[in-house]
N, C-alpha and C positions, 0 to 999 in steps of 0.2 A: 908254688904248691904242687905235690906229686901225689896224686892218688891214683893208686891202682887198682882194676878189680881183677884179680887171679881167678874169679866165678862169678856168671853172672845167670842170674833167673830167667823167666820171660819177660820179655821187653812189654813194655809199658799199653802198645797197641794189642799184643795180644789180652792181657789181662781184660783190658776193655771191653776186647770183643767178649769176652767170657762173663763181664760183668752185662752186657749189654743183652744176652743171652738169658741170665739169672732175672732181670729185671722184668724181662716179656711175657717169662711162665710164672712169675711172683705177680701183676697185675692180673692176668686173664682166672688166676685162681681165686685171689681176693675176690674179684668179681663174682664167680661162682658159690662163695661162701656166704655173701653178702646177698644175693639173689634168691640160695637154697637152703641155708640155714643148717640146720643138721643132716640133712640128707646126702648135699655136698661134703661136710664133714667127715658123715661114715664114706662115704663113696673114695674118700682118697686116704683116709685110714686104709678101707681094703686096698686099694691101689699100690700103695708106699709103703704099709707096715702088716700087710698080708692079715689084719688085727680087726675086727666088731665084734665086738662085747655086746651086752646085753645094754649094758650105760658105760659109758664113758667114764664117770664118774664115782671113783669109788666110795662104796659104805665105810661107816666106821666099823663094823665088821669084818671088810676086805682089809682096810687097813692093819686091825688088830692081824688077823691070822697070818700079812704079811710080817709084820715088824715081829709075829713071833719065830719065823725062819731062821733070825739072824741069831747066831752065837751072841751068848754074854759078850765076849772078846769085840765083836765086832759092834754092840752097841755101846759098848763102853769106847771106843776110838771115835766113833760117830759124834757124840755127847763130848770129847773133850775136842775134838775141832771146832765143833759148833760154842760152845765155852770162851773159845780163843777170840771167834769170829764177831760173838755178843759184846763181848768184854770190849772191844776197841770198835766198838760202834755204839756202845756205850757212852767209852771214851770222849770219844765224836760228837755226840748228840749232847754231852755234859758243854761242849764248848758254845753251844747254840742257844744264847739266852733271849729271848725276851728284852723287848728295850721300851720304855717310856720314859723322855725328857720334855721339861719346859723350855723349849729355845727361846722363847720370848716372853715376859709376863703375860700371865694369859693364853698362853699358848702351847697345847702336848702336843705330842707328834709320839709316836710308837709305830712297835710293831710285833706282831706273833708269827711263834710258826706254826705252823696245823699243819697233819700229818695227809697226804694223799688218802679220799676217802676207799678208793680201791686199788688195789694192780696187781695184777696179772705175773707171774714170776714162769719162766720159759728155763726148763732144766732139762738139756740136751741129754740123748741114753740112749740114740739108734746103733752110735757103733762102739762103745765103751759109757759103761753109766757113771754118768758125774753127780757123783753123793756130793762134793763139795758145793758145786754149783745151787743146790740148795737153802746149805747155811748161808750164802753170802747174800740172795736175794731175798726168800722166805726171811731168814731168821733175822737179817737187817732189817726189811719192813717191821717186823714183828717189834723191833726195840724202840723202831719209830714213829709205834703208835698206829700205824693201818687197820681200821678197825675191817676190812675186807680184803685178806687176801686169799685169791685161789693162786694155783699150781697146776703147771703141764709136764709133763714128760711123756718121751713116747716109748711103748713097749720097748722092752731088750730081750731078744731069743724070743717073741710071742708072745711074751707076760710083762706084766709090772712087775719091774726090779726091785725084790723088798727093802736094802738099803737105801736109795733114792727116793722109797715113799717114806719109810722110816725118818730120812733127814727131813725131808717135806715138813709132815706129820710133826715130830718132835719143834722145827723152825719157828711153828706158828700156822701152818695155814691151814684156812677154813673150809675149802672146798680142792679136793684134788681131783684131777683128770689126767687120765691114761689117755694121750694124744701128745705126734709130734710135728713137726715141722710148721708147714706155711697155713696146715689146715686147724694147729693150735694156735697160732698169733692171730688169723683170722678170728677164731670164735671166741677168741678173749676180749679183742678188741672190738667188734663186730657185735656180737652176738649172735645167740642163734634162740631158737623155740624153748631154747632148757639151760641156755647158757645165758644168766646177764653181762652185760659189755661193762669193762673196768674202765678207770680216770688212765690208767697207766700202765704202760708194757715193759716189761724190765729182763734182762738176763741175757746170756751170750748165746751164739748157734751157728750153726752152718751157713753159708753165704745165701742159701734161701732164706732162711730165719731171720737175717738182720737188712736181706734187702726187702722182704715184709713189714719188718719195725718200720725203715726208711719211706717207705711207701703211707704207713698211716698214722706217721709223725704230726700232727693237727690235730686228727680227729681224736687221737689218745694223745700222753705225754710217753717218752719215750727216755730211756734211763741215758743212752750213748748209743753209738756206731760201732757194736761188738761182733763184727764176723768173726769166721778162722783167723786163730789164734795166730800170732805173730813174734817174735826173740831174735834180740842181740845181744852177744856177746861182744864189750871190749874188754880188750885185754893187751896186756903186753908180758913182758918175760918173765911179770914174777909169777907168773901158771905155766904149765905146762899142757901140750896137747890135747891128753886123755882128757883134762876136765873142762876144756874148752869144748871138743867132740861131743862131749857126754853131754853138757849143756844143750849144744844146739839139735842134737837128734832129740832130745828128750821131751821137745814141741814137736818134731816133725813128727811126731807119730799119731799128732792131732788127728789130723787129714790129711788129704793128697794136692792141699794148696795151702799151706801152712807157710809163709817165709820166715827163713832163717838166717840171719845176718852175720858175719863174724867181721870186726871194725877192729884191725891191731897197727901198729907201728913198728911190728916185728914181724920181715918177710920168713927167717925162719919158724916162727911160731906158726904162722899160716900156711905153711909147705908141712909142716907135721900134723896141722887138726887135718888138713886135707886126706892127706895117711891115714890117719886113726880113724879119723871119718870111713873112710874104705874098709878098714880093718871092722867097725864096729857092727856096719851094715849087714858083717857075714853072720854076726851071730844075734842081732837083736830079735827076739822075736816078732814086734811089730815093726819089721824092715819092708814089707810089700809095701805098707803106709808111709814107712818115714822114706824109705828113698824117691818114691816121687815126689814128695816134698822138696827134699835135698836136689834131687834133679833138675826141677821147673822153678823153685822160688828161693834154692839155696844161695850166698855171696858170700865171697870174700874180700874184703876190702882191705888193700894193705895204705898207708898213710905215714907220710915222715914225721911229725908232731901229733901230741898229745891233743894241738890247738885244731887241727885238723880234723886227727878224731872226732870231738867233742862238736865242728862243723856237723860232717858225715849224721851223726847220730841224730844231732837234731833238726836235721832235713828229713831222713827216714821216720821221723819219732814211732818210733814199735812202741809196743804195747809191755813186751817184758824188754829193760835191759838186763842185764847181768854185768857188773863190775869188776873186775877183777884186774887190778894195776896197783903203781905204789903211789897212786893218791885218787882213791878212790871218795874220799873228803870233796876233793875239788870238782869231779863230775856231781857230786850230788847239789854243790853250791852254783854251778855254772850250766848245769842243762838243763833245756826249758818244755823239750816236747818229747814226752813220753807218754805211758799207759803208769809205767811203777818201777823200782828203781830197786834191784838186789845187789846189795852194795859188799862184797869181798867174796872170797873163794868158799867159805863158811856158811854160807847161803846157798838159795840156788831157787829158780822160778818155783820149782814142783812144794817147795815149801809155804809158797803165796798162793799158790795152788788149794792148797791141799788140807793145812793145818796151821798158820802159823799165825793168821788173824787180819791178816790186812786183805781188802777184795780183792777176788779174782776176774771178776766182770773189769773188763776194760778197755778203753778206746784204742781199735782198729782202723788201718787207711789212713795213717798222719792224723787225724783225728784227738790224737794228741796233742796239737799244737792248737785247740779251744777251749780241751774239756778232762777233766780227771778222770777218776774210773767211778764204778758204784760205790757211795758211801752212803753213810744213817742220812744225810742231807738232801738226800737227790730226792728221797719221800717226805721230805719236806715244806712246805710251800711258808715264803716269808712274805707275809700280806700287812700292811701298812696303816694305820690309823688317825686321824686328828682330833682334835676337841679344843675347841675355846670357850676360856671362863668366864672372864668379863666383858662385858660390855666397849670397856677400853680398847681388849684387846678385839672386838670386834672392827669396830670402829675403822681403827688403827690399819688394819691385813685388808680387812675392806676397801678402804682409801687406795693402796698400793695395787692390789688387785684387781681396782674400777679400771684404772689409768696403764695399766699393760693389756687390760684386756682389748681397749679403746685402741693401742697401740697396733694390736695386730688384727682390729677392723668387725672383733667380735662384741656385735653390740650386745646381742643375749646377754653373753655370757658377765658381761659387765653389768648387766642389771640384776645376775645373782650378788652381785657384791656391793651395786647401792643400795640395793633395798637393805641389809646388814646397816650399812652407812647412814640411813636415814630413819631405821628404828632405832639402833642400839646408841646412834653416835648425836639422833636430834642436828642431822645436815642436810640441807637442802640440799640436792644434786638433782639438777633436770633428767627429766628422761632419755637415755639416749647420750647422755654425757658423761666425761668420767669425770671424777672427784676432782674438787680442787685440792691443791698442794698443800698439805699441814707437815711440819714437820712432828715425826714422831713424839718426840718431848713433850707436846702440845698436848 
């Protein structure tokens, strides 16, 4: 096996340290939020977003006067992403039925799903306001039945960004709040004097934002592991350069730790994105962003098989792949750990992004190789049932139930199941003993 890297990111120690960094000032804040409630709150709004408001939370009056800001034009593209994003969470949640079978005479077993009775949706907007990231958590909960969801974002330029309240707003959600980062995942999850605490914390953000989630993963339910955003491209010769290039800057512009991966089989193809890569840097305008990206977490990985490739990609499992080869069929049958999968040159990430209906919340940190991304399901909880009818079948499960319980020393719990045995079935069983042996039939 020959794998090359022609580029390589920060090494694995450094990132550590940086995580390990994130992790110490995401603790000692929690703590403060949790201690002071809103005071803490406002105190790192001013701190972080130079921003206190009178409340946090806006009226339906702030809301109206903001979503009248926006152009016709621009609520009309809002409304048909969010369209896209309902429609196959719809989809989704049509697949999610309800079950009740008799496995035995006398015997249901089922199950329901019930929808999260709260959570919490975290819509990132410090340094580009992400309207999408809205439909995908808001307006997902919303299709799946959350009879309580608020909404965070944090000011953009000093104010609340009218499209971002607008997608909020239009998604579903019932309570919005102008706050971001560590000091909104706190008080969602948390609470504070004016905020009640959610079941659940959902949606993507900056490496504080998702080492927060990580942090209060127990005491709320948490949707995945979504830091900065993460992309790879495979590819081999039937693309060229530019639209390899253009793919992988067009994450880097996330943030300043964004990885970007390029996995080909064609050492020319990777001696040209590197080119164009260079070439694109000079004119992008979010290039201060995307080339530290490119710089510290950029790679290029060159590999003599397809089978190789397909190795590489699912040890990295990122979050966006992009496909682009002549069997792109095959990576989608054969890899296992991703975030989501844009499969031919005709596509491209900023469309799963953006508008085109499938989440964009998605599992960061290999993180892919346990868990999918946000879908209508993840607000859904599948909670279990039984019921027995007759008497028989009491009997009967009783018997078998006395006599493993006995097996593993649980006397209790075996006299939940002779008492069963001794009204329903008229059998003696001492106390303290498990059933004698009847075969079922009996």
């Amino acid at each position: 096996m020959t794998i090359e890297y022609l580029k390589r990111g920060k090494d694995q120690a450094e990132r550590a340290e940086d995580d390990a960094k994130t992790r110490a000032v995401v603790e000692a804040t929690l703590k403060e939020i949790e201690t002071r409630g809103d005071t803490a709150v406002r105190e790192l709004s001013e701190k972080f977003d130079n921003y206190s408001p009178a409340s946090f939370k806006l009226s339906q009056q702030d809301i109206d006067d903001l979503i009248a800001q926006l152009s016709d034009r621009e609520l009309a593209d809002i409304k048909f992403a969010q369209e896209q994003v309902r429609n196959f969470a719809q989809a989704q949640r049509d697949t999610m039925l309800d079950l009740e079978v008799e496995t035995l005479p006398g015997v249901v077993l089922g199950h329901k799903n019930i929808p999260v009775q709260s959570v919490g949706c975290y819509v990132p907007g410090g340094k580009f306001p992400m309207v999408a990231s809205a439909h995908m958590s808001v307006a997902t909960a919303s299709v799946a039945g959350v009879p309580r969801i608020i909404a965070c974002t944090p000011p953009f330029q000093g104010k609340p960004n009218a499209a971002v309240i607008a997608a909020m707003h239009l998604g579903g959600a019932h309570e919005i709040y102008v706050m971001g980062g560590i000091q909104a995942i706190g008080a969602m999850a948390l609470g504070t004097e004016t905020i009640d605490p959610v079941h659940m914390l959902v949606g993507p953000g900056n490496a504080f934002v998702a080492e927060a989630k990580r942090q209060l993963f127990g005491r709320v339910g948490i949707d995945l592991f979504a830091g900065p955003t993460e992309t790879m491209v495979i590819a081999d010769e039937t693309v060229d350069a530019e639209i390899c290039a253009t793919d992988l800057l067009g994450q880097a512009e996330h943030g300043y730790n964004s990885p970007c991966v390029m996995v080909t089989n064609s050492r020319k193809l990777a001696d040209d994105t590197l080119g164009e890569i260079g070439r694109i840097l000079k004119i992008l305008p979010t290039a201060d962003t995307a080339s530290v990206s490119w710089e510290e977490y950029g790679e290029v990985i060159v590999c003599d098989t397809y089978d190789e490739m397909l190795e590489v990609a699912d040890d990295i499992a990122s979050e966006h792949v992009q496909v682009m080869t002549d069997r792109d069929d095959w990576f989608l049958e054969n890899m296992t750990c991703y975030g989501a999968l844009f499969l031919g040159p005709r596509t491209n990430v900023s469309n799963g992004d953006k508008v085109i209906g499938t989440n964009h919340t998605l599992p960061t940190k290999k993180a892919g190789r346990y868990t999918g991304g946000l879908w209508v399901g993840k607000f859904l909880k599948t909670h279990s049932y039984q019921r027995v009818l007759t008497d028989e079948a009491a009997t009967m499960i009783g018997e078998y139930g006395s006599r493993l319980c006995m097996l593993e020393g649980f006397v209790g719990h075996a006299e939940q199941c002779n008492v069963r045995v001794r009204r329903y079935g008229g059998i003696n069983v001492p106390y303290g003993q498990g059933a004698p042996h009847r075969e079922a039939a009996e």
